[in-house]
C-alpha positions as CSV (number, residue, x, y, z in Angstrom):
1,X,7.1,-2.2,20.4
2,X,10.4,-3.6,19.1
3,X,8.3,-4.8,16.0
4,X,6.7,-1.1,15.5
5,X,10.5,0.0,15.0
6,X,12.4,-2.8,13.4
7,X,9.9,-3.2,10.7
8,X,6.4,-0.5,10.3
9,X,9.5,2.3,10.7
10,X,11.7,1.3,7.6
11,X,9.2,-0.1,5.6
12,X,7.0,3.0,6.0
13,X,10.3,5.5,6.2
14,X,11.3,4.6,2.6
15,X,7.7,4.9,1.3
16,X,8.0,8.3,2.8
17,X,11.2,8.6,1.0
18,X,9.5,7.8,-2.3
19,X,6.6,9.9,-1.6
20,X,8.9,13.2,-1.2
21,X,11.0,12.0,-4.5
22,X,7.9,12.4,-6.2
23,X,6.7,15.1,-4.9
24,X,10.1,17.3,-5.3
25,X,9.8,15.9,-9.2
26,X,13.0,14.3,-9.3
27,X,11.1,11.2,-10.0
28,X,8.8,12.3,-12.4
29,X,5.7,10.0,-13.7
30,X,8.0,9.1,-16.9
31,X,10.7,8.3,-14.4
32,X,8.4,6.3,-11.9
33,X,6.9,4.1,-15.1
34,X,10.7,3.0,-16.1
35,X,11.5,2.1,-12.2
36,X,8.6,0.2,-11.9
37,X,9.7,-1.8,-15.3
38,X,12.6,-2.4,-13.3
39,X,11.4,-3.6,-10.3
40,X,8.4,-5.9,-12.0
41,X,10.4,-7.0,-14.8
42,X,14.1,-7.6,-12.9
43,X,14.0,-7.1,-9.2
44,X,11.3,-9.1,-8.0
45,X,11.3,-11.8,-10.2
46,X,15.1,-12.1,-9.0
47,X,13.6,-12.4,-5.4
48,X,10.3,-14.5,-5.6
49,X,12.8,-16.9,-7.7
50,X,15.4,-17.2,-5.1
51,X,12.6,-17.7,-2.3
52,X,10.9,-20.1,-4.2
53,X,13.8,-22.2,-5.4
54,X,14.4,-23.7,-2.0
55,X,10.9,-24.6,-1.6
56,X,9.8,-28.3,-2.1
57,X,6.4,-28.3,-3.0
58,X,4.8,-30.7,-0.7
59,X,5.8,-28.6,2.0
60,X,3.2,-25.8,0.7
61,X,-0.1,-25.7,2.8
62,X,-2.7,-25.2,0.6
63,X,-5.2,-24.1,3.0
64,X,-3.4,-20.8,3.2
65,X,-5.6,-20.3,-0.2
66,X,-8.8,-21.2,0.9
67,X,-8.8,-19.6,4.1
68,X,-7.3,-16.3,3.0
69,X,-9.4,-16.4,-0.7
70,X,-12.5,-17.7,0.8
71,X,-12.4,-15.0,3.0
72,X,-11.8,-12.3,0.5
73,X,-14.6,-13.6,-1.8
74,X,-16.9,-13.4,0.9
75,X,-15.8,-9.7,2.3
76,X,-16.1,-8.9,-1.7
77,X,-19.7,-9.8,-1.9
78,X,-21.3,-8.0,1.2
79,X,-19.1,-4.8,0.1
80,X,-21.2,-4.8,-3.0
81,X,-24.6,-4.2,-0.9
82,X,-23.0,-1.5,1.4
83,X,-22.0,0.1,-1.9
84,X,-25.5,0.3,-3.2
85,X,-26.5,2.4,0.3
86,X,-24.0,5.1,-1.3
87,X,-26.0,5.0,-4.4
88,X,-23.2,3.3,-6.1
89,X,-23.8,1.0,-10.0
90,X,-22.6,-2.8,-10.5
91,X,-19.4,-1.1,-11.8
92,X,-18.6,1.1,-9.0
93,X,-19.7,-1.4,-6.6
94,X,-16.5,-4.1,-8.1
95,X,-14.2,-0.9,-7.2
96,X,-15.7,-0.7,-3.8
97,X,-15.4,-4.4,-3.3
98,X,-11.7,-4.5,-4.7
99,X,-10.9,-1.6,-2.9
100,X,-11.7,-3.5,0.2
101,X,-10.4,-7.0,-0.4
102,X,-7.3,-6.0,-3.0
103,X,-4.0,-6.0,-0.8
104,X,-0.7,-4.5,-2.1
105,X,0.9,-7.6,-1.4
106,X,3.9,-7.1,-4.1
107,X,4.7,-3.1,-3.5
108,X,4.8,-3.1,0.1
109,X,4.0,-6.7,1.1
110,X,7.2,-8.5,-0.2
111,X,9.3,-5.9,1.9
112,X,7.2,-5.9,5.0
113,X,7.3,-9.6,5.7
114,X,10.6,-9.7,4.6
115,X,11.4,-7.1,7.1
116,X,9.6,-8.9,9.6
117,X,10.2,-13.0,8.9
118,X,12.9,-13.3,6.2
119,X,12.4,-15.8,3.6
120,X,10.7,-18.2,5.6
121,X,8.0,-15.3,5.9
122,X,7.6,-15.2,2.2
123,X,6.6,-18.8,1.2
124,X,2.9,-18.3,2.4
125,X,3.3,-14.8,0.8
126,X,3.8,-15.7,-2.3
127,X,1.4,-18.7,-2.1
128,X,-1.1,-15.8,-1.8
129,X,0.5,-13.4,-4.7
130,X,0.8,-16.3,-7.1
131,X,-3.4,-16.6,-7.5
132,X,-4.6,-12.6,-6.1
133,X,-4.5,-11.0,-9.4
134,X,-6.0,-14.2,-11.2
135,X,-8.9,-14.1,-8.8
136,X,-9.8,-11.0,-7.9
137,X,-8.7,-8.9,-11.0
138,X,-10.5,-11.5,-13.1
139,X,-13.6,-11.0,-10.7
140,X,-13.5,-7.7,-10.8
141,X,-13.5,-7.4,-14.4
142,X,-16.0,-9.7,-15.1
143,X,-18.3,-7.1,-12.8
144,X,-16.8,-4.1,-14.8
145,X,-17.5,-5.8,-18.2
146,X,-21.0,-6.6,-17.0
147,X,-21.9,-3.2,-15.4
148,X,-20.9,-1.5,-18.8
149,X,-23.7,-3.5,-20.6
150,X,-21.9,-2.9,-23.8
151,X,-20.5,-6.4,-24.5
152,X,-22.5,-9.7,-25.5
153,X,-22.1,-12.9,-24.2
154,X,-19.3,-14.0,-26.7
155,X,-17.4,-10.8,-26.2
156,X,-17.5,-10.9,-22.4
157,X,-16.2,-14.5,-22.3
158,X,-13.2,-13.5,-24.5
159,X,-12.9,-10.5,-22.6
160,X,-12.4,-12.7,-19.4
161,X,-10.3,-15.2,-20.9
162,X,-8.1,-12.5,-22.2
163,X,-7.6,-10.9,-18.9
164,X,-7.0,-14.1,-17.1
165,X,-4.1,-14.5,-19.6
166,X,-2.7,-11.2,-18.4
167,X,-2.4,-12.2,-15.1
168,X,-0.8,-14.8,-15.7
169,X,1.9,-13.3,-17.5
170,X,2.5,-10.8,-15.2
171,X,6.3,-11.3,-14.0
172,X,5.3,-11.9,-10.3
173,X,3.2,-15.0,-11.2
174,X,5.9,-16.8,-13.3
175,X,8.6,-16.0,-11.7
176,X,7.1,-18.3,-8.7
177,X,6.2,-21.1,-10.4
178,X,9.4,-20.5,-12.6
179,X,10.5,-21.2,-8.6
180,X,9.0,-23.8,-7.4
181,X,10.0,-26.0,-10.9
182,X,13.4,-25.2,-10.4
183,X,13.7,-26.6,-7.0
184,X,11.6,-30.1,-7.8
185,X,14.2,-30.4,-10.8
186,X,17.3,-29.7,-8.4
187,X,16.0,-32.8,-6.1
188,X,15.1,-35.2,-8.4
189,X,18.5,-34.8,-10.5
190,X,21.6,-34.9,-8.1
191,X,23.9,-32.1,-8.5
192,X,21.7,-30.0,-10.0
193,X,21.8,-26.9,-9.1
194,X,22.0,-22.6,-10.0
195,X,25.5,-21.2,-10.9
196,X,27.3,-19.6,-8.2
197,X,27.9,-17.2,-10.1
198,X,24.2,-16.7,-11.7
199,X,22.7,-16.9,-8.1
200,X,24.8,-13.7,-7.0
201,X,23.2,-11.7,-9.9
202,X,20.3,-13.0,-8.3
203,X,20.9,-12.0,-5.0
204,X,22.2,-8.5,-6.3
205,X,18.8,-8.3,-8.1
206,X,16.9,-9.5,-5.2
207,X,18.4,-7.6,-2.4
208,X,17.2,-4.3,-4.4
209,X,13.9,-5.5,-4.5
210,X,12.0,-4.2,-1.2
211,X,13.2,-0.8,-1.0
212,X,13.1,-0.4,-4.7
213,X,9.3,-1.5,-4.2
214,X,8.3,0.4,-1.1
215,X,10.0,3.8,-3.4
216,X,7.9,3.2,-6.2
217,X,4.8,2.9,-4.1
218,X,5.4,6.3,-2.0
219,X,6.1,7.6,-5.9
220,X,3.0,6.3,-6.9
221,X,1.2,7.8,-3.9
222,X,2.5,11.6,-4.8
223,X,1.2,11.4,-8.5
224,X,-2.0,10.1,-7.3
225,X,-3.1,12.5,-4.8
226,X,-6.5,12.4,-3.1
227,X,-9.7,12.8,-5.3
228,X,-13.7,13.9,-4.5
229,X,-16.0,11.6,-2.5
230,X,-13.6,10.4,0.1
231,X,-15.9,9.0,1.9
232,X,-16.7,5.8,0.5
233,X,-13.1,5.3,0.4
234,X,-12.9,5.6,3.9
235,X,-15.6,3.1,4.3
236,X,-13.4,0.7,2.0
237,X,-10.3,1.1,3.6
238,X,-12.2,-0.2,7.0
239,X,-12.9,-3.1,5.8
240,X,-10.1,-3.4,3.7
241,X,-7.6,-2.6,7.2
242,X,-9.6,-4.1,10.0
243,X,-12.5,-6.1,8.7
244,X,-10.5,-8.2,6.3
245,X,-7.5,-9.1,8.4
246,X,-9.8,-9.7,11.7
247,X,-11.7,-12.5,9.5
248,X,-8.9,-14.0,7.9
249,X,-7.5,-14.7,11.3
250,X,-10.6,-16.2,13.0
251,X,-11.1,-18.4,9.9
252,X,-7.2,-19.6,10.0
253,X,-7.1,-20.0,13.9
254,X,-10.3,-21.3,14.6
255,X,-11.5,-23.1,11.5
256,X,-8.7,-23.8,9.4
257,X,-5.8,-23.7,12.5
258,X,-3.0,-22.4,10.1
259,X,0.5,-22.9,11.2
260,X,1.5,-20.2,13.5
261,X,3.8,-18.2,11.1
262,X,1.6,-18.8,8.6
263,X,-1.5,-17.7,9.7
264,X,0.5,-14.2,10.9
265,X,2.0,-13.7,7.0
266,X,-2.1,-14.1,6.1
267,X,-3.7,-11.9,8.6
268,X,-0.5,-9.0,7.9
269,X,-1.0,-9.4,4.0
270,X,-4.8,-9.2,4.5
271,X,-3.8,-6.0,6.2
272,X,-1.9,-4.5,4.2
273,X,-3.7,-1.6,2.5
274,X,-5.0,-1.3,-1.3
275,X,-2.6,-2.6,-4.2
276,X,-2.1,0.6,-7.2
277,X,-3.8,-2.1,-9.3
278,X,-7.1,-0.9,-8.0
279,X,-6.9,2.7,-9.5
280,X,-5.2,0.9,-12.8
281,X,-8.2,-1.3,-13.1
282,X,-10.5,1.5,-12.4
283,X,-8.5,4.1,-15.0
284,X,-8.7,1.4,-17.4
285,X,-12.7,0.9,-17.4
286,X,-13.2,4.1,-16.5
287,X,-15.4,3.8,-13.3
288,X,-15.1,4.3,-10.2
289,X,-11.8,6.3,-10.3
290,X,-11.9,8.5,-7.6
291,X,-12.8,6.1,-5.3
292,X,-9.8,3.8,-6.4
293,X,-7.9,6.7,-5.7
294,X,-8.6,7.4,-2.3
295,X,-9.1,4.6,-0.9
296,X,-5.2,3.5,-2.2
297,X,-4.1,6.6,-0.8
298,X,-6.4,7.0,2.3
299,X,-5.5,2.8,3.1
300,X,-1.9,3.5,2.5
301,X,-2.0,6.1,5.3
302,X,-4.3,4.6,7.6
303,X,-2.2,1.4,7.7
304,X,1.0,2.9,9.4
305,X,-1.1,3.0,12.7
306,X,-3.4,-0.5,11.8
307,X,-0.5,-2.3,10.8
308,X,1.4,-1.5,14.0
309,X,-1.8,-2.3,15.9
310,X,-1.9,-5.8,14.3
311,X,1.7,-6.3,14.9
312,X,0.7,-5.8,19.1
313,X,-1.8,-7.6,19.2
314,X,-0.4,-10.8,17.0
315,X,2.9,-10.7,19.3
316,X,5.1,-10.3,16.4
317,X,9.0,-10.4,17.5
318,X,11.7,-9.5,14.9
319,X,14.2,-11.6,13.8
């Protein structure tokens, strides 16, 4: 219970915080755009560079990947069929799937397992955040590009390679690697290491990260609102809050036997609810916005109580 206060409360608490900011409209949609340029582009790179920079990289367990990516891939291909029994196109069916498998690892999962584990808590994390947009974007895309029917073969391959490029320059992803470099350089030269002075705008940066993150997604949530046809959205956010997480455990206990804490970062990010880049994917190809919609909002909800559940039943014990 200790774990339901310490970190669902706060985390949730300053979403709500968010949420009312926008609503009042004293942080209007212009406003919300330039603070989240600010914490993409300055706040979390600050953190995920700081977590990483201490991390050597043969001390990474790769499984991490495989359990929590195969897992997704496989949740994201039987949500495809259950779309089609709600009458839904190849398009639509990539938004259902994304809905379901998509988490919002960076918004509200850097502060929640930072709430909950510290730094040592966000090494699988970001393991997982450095190679979820590549993937699943990437996949989804592909679907989208394919469902429109509008693109040859030589347009759709550009198209793909083009969006895999914008992943990967998306300040989350280099800023990890950007990480990880920096701390195999420090130990193979000796004395190598960041400014005193440069790590404390770091750490100023970085400490203004999570609640800077979990405001901009309560913001995001009162702009967004909820849309028609709710109810495949609903169905999403099942699998996307209970299906998901439920799988990635069983596959990192019993096939993959994860290290404890991070097998309990995996199954917590895999339920978290449905990142905003689901309804930005979905606004940007046009389909399947009102599902996109919903199910970030309806997920986002839901997962106060889920989240709180999963935190019982994995034994979770603040720091």
């Amino acid at each position: 219970m200790n774990a339901i206060v310490d970190i669902i409360v706060p985390v949730f608490g300053t979403v709500a915080v968010g949420w009312a900011l926008g609503r009042s409209g004293l942080l209007s949609i212009d406003g919300l755009r330039g603070l989240t340029n600010v914490t993409f582009y300055a706040l979390f790179p600050a953190l995920l560079f700081r977590s990483m920079a201490t991390v050597r990289l043969k001390a990474l367990e790769l499984d991490i990947i495989v359990v929590f990516f195969g897992t997704a891939l496989l949740l994201y291909l039987l949500s495809m069929p259950l779309a089609r029994l709600f009458g839904m196109r190849l398009g639509d069916q990539a938004m259902f799937a994304l809905s379901g498998t998509f988490s919002n690892g960076v918004g509200i999962g850097i502060p929640f397992i930072t709430y909950a584990f510290g730094e040592a808590g966000l090494v699988p994390l970001l393991m997982i955040i450095s190679v979820n947009s590549l993937i699943m974007l990437t996949l989804s895309s592909f679907l989208l590009e394919l469902g429109d029917g509008r693109s040859g073969a030589g347009q759709l391959l550009g198209k793909l390679g083009g969006a895999a490029i914008t992943m990967m320059k998306h300040p989350v992803i280099p800023s990890i690697f950007a990480g990880l470099a920096w701390s195999e350089l420090t130990a193979l030269v000796p004395g190598l290491a960041t400014p005193v002075v440069v790590d404390k705008v770091l750490q100023a940066l970085a400490s203004a990260a999570p609640p800077c993150g979990l405001i901009m997604a309560g913001a995001s949530l009162a702009h967004v609102g909820i849309k028609e046809h709710w109810q495949p959205a609903a169905a999403a956010s099942i699998v996307k809050l209970a299906v998901m997480p439920l799988t990635v455990w069983c596959t990192g206990h019993y096939l993959f036997t994860l290290d404890p804490l991070w097998l309990t970062v995996a199954t917590l990010n895999a339920a978290l609810p449905a990142g905003a880049n689901v309804y930005l994917v979905a606004q940007l190809y046009r389909t399947g916005v009102g599902l996109a919609t919903n199910a970030v909002v309806i997920s986002t909800g839901a997962s106060v109580i889920s989240l709180s559940v999963i935190l019982l039943l994995l034994g979770v014990q603040t720091r």
